[in-house]
N, C-alpha and C positions, 0 to 999 in steps of 0.2 A: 807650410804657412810662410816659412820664411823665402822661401823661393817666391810665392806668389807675391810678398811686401818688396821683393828687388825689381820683379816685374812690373810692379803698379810705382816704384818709382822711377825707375829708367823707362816708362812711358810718359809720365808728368814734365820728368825734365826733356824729354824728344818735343812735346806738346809746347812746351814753354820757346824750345828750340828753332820750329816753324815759326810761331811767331817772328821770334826774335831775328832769323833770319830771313826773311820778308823786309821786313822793318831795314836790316845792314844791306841787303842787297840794291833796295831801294837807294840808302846814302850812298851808297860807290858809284852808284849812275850819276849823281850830281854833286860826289864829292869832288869832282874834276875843275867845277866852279871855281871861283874864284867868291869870297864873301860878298862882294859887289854885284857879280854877275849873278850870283843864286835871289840878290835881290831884285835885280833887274826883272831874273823870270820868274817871280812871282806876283810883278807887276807886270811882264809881259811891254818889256820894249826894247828898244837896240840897245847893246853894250858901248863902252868907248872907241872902240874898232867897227862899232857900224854894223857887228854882226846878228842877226835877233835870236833873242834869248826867246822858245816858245813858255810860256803859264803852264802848258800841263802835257804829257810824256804821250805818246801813241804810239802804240802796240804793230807793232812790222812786220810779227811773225810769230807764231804758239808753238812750241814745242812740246813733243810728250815722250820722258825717255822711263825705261823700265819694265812697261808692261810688254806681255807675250803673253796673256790669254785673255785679257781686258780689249775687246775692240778698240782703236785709237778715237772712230767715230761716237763710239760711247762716251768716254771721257770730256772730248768735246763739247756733247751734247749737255754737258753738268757744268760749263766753264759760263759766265756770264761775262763774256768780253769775244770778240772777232777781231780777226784783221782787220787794223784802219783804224779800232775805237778806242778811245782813252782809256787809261789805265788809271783804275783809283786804286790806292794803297786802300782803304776802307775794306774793300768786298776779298782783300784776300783770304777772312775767316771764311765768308760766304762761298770761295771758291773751293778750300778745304774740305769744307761739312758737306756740301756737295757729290763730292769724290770720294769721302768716305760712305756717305750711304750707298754706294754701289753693292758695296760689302764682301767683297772680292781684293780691297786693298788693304795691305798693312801698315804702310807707311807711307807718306805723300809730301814734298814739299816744294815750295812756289819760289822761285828766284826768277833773276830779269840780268840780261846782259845789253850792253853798249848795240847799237842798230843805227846811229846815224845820229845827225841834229834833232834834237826834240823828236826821236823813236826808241825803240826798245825792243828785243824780244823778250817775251815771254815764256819761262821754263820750268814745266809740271814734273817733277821726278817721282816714279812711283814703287814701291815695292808689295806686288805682289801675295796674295796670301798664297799659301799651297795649296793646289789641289789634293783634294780626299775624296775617295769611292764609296767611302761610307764612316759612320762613328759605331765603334766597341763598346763594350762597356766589359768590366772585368771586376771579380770580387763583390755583385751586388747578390744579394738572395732573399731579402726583406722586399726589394720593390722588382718587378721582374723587367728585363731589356724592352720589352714591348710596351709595358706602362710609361717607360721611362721615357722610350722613343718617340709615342705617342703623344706623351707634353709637351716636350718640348721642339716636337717637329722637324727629328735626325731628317727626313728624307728630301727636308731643303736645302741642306748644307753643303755644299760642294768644295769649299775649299775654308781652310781655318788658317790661323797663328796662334800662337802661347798664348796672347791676351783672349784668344775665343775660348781656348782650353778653361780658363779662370773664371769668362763668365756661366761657361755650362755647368762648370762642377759649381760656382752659386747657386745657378737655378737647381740643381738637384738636389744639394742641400736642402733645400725649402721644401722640397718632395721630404724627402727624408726627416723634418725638423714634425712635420704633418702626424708622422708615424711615432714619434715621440723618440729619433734618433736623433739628438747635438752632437755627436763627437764625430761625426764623419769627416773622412780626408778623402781628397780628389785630385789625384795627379793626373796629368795629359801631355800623351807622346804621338810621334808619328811611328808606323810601322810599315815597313816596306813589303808589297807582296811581291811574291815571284812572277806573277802578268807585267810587274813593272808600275802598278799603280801604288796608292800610297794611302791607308785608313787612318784615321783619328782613336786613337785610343784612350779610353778615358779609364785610369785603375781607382777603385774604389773600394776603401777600407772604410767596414760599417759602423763599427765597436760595437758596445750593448746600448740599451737603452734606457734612457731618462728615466726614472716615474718618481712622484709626487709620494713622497715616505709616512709622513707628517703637516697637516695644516695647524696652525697656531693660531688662533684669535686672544689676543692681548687688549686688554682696559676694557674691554665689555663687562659692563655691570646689570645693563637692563634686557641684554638680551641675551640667552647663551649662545655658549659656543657652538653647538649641537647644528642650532636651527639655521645661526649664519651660516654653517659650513654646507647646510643644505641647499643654499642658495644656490653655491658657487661652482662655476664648471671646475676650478682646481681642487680636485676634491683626492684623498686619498687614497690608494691604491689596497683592492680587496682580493680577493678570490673571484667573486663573478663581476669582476670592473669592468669587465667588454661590455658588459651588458647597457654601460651608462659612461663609457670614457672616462672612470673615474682610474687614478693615477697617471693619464694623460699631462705631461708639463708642457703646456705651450707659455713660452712667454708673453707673448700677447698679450693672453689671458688674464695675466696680472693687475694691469689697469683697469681689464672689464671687470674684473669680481672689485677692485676698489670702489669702481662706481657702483657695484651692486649692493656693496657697505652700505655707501652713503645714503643712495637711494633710498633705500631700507628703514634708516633712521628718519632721512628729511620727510618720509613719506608719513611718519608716524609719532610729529612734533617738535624732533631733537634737529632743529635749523641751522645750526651749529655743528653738525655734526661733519666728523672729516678723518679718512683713514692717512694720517698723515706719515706711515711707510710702510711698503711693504719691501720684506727682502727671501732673496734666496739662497740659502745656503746648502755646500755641497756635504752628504752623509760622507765620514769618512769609510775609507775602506771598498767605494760604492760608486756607482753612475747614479744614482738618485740624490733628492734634494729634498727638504725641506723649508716649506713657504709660511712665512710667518704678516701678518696683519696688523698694525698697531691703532688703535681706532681711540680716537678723543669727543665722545659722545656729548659733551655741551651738554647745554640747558635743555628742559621743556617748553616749550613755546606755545600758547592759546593764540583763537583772532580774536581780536579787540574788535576790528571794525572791517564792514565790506564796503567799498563805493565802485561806482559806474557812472562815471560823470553821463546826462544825456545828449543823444545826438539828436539829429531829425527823422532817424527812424524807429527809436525805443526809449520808452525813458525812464531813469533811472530804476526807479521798480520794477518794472518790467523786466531789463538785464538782472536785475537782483534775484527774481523768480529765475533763471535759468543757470544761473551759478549755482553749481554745489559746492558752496563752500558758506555756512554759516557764524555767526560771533557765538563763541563759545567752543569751538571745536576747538583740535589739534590741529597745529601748522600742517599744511602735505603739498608737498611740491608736485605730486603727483593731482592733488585736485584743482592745484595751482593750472597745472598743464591741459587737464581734462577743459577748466572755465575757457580756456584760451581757444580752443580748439570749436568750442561749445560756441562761442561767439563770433568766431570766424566761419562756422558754417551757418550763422544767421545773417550774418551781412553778405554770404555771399549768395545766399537766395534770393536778393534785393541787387545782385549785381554788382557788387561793390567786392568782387574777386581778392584784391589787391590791400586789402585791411589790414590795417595791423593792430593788432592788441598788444599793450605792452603791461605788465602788471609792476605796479611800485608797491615794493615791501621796505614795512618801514619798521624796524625793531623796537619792544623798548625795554633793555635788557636787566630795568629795575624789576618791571611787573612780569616780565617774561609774555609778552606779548607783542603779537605782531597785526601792523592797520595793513590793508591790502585795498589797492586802488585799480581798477583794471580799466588804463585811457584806449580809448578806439578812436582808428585814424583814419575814416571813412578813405579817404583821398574818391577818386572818381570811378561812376559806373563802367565795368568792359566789356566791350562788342569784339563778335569774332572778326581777326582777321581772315586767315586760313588755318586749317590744322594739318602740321606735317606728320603723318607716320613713321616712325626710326624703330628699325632694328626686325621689321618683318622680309627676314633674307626670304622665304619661300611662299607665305602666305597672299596673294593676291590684294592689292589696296581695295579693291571694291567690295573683298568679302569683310574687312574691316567693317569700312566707311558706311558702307547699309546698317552697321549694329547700331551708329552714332545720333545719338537725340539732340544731334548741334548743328547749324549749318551756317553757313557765314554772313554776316552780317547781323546776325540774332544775338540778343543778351546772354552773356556766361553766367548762368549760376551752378550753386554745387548739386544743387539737385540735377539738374544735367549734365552734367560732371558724370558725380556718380552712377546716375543712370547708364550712362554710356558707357561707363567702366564696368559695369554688372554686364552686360550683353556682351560686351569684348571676352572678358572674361570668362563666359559661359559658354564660349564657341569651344572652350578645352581644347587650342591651340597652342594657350599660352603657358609660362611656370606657377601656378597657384599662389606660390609664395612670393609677390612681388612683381611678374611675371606686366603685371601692366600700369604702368602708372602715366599721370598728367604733368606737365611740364609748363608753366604758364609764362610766356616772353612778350615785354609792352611791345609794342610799334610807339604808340604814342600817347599821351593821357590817357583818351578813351578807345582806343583798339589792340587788340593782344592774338597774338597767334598762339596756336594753340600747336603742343609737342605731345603725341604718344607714344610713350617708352617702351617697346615691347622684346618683350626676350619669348623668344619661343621654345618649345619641346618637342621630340620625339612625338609623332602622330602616328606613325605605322611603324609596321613591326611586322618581321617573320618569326614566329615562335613555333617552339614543340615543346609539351606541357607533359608534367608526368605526375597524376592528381589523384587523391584519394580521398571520398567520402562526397556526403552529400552533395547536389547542385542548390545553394541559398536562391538563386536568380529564377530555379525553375521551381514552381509550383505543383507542375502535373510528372515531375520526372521523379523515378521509386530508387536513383542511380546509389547504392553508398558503395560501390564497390571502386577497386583499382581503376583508373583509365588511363588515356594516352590520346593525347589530341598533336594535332597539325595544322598548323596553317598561314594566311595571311594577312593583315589587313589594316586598312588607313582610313583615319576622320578626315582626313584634309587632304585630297588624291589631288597629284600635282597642283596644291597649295589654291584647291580652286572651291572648297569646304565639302568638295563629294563624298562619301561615305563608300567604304568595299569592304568585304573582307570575304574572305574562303575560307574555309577550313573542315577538318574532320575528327571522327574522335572513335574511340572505343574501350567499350569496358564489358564486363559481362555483363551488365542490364542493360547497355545503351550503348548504338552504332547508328552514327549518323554523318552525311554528308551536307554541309553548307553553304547557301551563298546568297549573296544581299549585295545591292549596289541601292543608295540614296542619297538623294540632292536636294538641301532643304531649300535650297533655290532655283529653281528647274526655273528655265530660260529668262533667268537675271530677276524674275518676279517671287515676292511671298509664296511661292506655290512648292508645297514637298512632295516630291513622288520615287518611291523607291519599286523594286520585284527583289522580290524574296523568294527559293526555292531550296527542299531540302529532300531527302531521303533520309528514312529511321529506321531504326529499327529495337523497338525497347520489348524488354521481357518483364514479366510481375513475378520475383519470382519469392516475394509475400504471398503468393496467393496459396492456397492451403488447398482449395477444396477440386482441385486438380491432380492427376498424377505426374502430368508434365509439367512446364512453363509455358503460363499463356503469353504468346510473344506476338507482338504487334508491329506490323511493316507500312511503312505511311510514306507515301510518295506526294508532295505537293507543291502547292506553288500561289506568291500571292500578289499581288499589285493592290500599290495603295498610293491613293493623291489628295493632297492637301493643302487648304491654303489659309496663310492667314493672316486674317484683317488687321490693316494697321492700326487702327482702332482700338484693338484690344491687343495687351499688354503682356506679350510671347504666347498668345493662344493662335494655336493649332487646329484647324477644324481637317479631319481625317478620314477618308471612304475608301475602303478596303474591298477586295474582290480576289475571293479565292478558291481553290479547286482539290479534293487531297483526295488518295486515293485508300485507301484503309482495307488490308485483309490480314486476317488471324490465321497462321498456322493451324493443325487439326491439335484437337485440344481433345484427351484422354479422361473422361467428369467417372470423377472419384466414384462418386453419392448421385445416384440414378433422382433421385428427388431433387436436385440442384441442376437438373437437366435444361430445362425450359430456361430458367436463370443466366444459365451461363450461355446458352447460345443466342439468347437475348440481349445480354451484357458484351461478349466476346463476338460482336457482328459484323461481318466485312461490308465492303461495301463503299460508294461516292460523297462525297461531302462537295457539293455545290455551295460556296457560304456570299453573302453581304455584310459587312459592317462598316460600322462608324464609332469614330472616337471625337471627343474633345481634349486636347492636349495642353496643357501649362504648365511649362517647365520655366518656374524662377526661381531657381537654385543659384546660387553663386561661381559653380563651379561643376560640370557635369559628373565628373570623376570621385570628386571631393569637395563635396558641398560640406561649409560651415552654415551655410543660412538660407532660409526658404523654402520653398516648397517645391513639389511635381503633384499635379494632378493629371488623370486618365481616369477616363470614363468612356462608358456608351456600347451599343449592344451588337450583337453579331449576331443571323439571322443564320440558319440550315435550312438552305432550300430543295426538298425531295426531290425527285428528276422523276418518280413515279408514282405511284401509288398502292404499293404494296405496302402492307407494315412493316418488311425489312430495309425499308426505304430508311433516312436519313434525315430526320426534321425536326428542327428544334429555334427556338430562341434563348440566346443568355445576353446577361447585362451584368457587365463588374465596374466599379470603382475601385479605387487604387492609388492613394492619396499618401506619400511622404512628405513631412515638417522636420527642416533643420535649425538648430538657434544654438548661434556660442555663448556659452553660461558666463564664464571667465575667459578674457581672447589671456590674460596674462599665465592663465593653465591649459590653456588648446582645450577646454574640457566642451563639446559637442552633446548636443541632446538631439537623439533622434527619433518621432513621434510618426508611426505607421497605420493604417486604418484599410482593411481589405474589405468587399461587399461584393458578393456573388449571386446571381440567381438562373436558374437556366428551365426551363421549359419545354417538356417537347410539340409539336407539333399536333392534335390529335392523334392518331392511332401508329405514328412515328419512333420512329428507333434514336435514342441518345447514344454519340458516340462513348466510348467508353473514356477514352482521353479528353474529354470535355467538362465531365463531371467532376466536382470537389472534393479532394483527398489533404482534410486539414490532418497538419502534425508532420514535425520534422522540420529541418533546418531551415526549410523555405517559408513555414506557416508560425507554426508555435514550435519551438526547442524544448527538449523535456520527455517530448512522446516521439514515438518511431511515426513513420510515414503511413496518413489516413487512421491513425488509431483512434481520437477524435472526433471520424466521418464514422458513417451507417455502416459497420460490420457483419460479418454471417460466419462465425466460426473464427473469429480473431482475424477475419480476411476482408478488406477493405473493399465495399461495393461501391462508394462515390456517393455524393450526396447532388440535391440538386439546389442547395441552398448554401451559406458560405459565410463565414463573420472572423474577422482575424484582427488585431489591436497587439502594435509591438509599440512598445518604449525600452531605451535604453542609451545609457550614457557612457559618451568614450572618452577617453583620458588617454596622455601619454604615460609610458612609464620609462622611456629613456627620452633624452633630450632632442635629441632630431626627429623623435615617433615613430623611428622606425620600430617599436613595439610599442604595441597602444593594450590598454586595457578596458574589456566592455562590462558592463552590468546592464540586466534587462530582464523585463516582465512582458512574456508574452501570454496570451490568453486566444479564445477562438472555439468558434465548433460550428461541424457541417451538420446536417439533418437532414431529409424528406429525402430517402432513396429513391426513385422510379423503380417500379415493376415488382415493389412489394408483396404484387398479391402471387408470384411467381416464388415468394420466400418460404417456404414451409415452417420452417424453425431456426431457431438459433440467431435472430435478426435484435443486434443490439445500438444506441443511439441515433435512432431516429428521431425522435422527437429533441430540439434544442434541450441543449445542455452545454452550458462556458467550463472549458476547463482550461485550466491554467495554469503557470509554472514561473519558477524564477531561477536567474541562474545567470552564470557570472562567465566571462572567453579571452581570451589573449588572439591580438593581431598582430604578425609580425609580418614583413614586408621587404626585409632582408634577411639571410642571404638568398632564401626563398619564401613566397608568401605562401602563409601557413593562416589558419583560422580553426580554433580550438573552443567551443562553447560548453558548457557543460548545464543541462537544465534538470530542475529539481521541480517534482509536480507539490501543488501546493494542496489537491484533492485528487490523492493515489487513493485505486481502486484494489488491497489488498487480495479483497475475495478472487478477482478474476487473474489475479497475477501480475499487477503491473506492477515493474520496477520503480522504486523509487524517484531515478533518475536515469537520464539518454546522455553519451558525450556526442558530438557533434563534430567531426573533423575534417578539413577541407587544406591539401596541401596541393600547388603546383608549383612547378620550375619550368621558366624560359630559357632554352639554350639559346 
């Protein structure tokens, strides 16, 4: 530390030193004057001797001494002066700061020598950083050399000085302060290799680390200690505190949980309220600290009185009707901020973008009451100028610009606004959290350009996955075992919104090869058209009434094109066209009476198919919807290619309707309301594929019961059903602060019915006829340091006599390397 305070002064006073010689260099050139003469030229006329005095100095000649790895033409190139042209003492800071952004130099200073009557040369003197082959790092083991490197971007760095040494080991500090280490020290040398080149070495001592021993909340009477301390990210250090950063000391931190005091209080009448210090004190004997709060809770405050002065678009009662805030309540700053927001998104539906609401609170600290006046400042309607896009490094402006409900020249409101921001949003290009926002800049009264702010995300990815338990996404797959998948793939394939992905997988119930390419804008128009192809290979190996496993091989392939109407509001209209090829290994039948059945049900054979779908997806977020819906619907056709009854012929029609809605946005709490409907048909005298048919129960239908337990059975062995009802609710919550573990609760419920080919059953045939059965039950999502999904469901109508468990767990783990 104290090295680095003699280098940070013996830089100030060298800094102070340029100046200052600039400045002396300058007087020597015209300290030769004479005080008559120096007046003369700066009026600029002849002296007593006739000879002319020039007004202002010109540059003869530049010189550049010092550098030997700095190009001279580079230096140049930063100098704002040439041969021939005036010299103003002003720009010599501008020539300096210059020459230092090169960043290459350590030291620079500007002097001027004698060149003749009214000339000068000009003389740059530079010192050199060193060059380095690369930067060390020594003594880290909490943050590793590659995380480090990676921040702060070693592999730009080509040459340093002491003063680079001092600001890297700051920036790493900061790395280090993140992890909850304050006492690190960073020293930086040169080290000589035997090639003859020369590395930056940075040594670093870690010490222990920080944590949060004890929080203290002091003068709380109304609220406890308990609940505040629940508030706050400084919270004290436990046994499972990773799980929620609690013993975490950031200093930061301090002023955020002050505000989270105050807030707390002003939100719940005490207007007055104010955490007037907090401090930090060190445990002795210890690297930890304890943080202490001191909070002066004031009065209770009611409203007395609400106004809304009228404008020419609402009047007074009317804004009164939209304000939550009534006379009688408690003061809340927070409903305070709600009206505000509340009223600004009504004047900006009328155009009036630019409003301001300002609310006057007026105390009256007799009665303990406060009047609240909320003035609006209409100012004038805004029309678009243009809207610039900022911060889309990859994504193409036109796959933007199509999502946007604005065009230029048209009135701004927030409903267009937001509109445009739900569809930006929804392409899951962007960061969910923040990831797009609006910028509004006047041109002039009435015209405003418009800014969107975008941070983008990782779209594609090579992954290898290594997962175990159910598929939730797939409804027809019996998969709970180990697997192992591969592959690749991008929403946004060279930033132009195309859709790929490759991939493979295996587990003992399921092998399969994939691939998909779509473009939800096939040649620049509303038109989606994607080809899908895969190879499978899944086994049933629920199945009972076999000696083997009945294992199914399905080669297929689909195209589908879509388009849709601008008219209606992200629907999708979709026709599908596909081809699969389907054959069953030989299958060993248990039970001679189960004969006809099973080579009924286990039938090889072509699937010639047509469908169609209608598609609406107004989610807010494809990935990670807090709000709105997806719908999908509409039927797929099996067209026989013969006429044998081994042929292939059927009709089905599903619906498939998810609803998202944030309860609380101030607890991330998510409700999400599912609704499945199924029904499928064969053909007259036609064979149903066997993967077609409905197998409710399991992670993907209702949690609680194993896979098809639900649907039409024969022997505890799932035959499929041709009908289909599924109803999921369930609520997710965070349970650490960044979410990366979320907690679910949910009720699922559902039941298949009406097998085909019944009269092929001889005995043992149980839920055919409707019957809801149901469950509830409670899961943990975690999403670092691998996503894990954990349900556990509990039947709410267990069937003791037939032996069903009480309860199913549900486990679903992968990892991306």
């Amino acid at each position: 530390m104290a090295a680095q305070k003699r280098f940070s002064s013996v830089r100030s006073a060298w800094c102070v030193g340029i100046v200052l010689s600039g400045l002396h260099h300058t007087f020597l050139e015209t300290a030769s004057y004479t005080s008559r003469q120096r007046g003369a030229a700066a009026r600029g006329y002849e002296d007593s001797s006739g000879k002319a005095v020039p007004a202002r100095l010109r540059i003869a000649s530049i010189v550049i001494e010092g550098n030997k790895n700095i190009p001279t033409y580079t230096i140049l190139s930063k100098i704002p002066y040439q041969v021939g042209s005036i010299f103003e003492p002003s720009k010599s800071r501008i020539v300096l700061k210059n020459i230092y952004e090169i960043g290459l130099v350590s030291s620079a200073q500007l002097s001027t020598s004698q060149a003749g009557p009214g000339e000068i040369n000009l003389i740059i003197s530079i010192t050199e950083k060193r060059p380095i082959a690369k930067v060390q790092l020594r003594g880290n083991s909490v943050l590793t050399t590659s995380f480090i490197a990676k921040k702060l971007e070693f592999n730009t760095i080509t040459a340093a000085d002491e003063g680079d040494f001092v600001t890297l080991g700051e920036k790493i500090k900061k790395l280090y302060t993140e992890k909850d280490y304050h006492n690190v020290t960073i020293t930086g040398s040169f080290v000589d290799n035997e090639d003859g080149t020369t590395d930056g070495l940075l040594t670093i001592i870690e010490g222990n680390p920080t944590c949060v021993q004890q929080v203290h909340i002091v003068g709380n009477t109304i609220v406890s200690s308990r609940h505040l301390k629940s508030l706050l990210f400084t919270r004290e250090s436990w046994l499972f505190g990773f799980l929620n950063k609690a013993g975490s000391f950031q200093p930061d931190a301090i002023d955020y949980d002050k505000n989270v005091i105050e807030n707390y209080y002003q939100n719940r009448g005490y207007l007055t309220a104010r955490v007037y210090e907090a401090t930090v004190e060190p445990v002795p004997n210890s690297c930890n600290v304890n943080v202490t709060f001191k909070i002066n809770e004031g009065d209770f405050y009611t409203v007395s009185e609400v106004r809304a002065p009228e404008n020419k678009i609402l009047s007074e009662e009317d804004q009164r009707t939209l304000i939550p805030i009534r006379p009688g309540q408690y003061y809340s700053k927070e409903l305070i901020r709600s009206a505000i927001e509340t009223l600004k998104l009504v004047w900006g539906e009328y155009g009036y973008i630019n409003a301001d609401v300002s609310p006057a609170i007026i105390p009256d600290t007799e009665k303990r009451t406060v009047s609240i006046t909320f003035n609006s400042n209409l100012g004038n309607k805004m029309y678009l100028n243009r809207i610039n896009l900022i911060g889309n490094e990859r994504t193409d402006d036109k796959i933007i610009r199509r999502q946007l409900a604005l065009n230029e020249g048209e009135l701004i409101t927030t409903h267009r606004l937001e509109l445009s921001k739900t569809r930006v949003q929804s392409l899951g290009f962007f960061d969910p959290k923040g990831g797009v926002n609006w910028n509004v800049v006047r041109v002039d009264d009435k015209l405003a350009d418009l800014e969107l702010l975008l941070q983008e995300i990782k779209t594609g990815s090579f992954f290898a996955q290594m997962g175990f338990g159910g598929l939730a996404a797939d409804k027809s797959s019996p998969s709970e075992s180990f697997r192992v998948s591969i592959g690749a793939q991008d929403s946004n394939w060279f930033g132009r919104g195309v859709q790929g992905s490759l991939s493979g997988s295996y587990s003992r119930q399921d092998k399969s090869i994939d691939v998909t390419i779509a473009d939800p804008w096939l040649f620049d128009r509303p038109i989606y058209g994607s080809v899908h192809f895969f190879h499978r290979q899944s086994s049933y190996s629920e199945f009972r009434l076999t000696n083997n496993t009945p294992t199914e091989v399905t080669t297929a392939g689909f195209g589908k094109l879509g388009y849709n109407p601008i008219s209606l509001s992200n629907v999708t209209l979709i026709g599908e066209l596909g081809i699969e090829s389907i054959h069953f290994r030989d299958l060993e039948i248990r039970e001679a009476e189960f004969s006809q059945l099973l080579t009924r049900k286990f039938q090889s054979g072509n699937v010639f198919s047509l469908g169609g779908s209608l598609l609406q997806d107004l989610r807010n977020h494809p990935t990670h919807p807090t709000a709105g819906y997806i719908l999908n619907t509409g039927p797929k056709v099996g067209i026989p290619l013969g006429s044998r009854p081994c042929e292939f012929g059927f009709v089905k029609w599903t619906v498939d309707w998810q609803w998202y809605a944030s309860l609380i946005d101030e607890y991330n709490l998510v409700f999400r309301f599912h609704i499945f409907g199924g029904l499928i048909q064969k053909i007259h005298h036609f064979s149903l594929p066997y993967r077609e048919l409905f197998h409710i129960g399991g992670p993907a239908t209702v949690r609680g019961f194993t896979f098809g337990q639900i649907s039409p059975t024969v022997l505890g062995t799932s035959v499929g059903a041709t009908k289909a009802f599924v109803v999921n609710a369930e609520l997710l919550f965070p349970i650490t602060r960044d979410a990366t573990i979320r907690g679910v609760v949910f009720y699922d419920g559902g039941a298949g019915w009406d097998t085909p080919d019944k009269r092929l059953i001889p005995t043992g045939l149980r839920n055919d006829s409707f019957e809801f059965r149901h469950a509830v039950g409670f899961g943990v999502r975690l999403t670092q340091p691998t996503p894990v999904s954990i349900d556990i469901g509990f039947k709410l109508d267990r069937k003791k006599r037939f032996g069903e468990d009480l309860s199913e767990v549900h486990f679903t783990m992968t990892r991306d390397f």
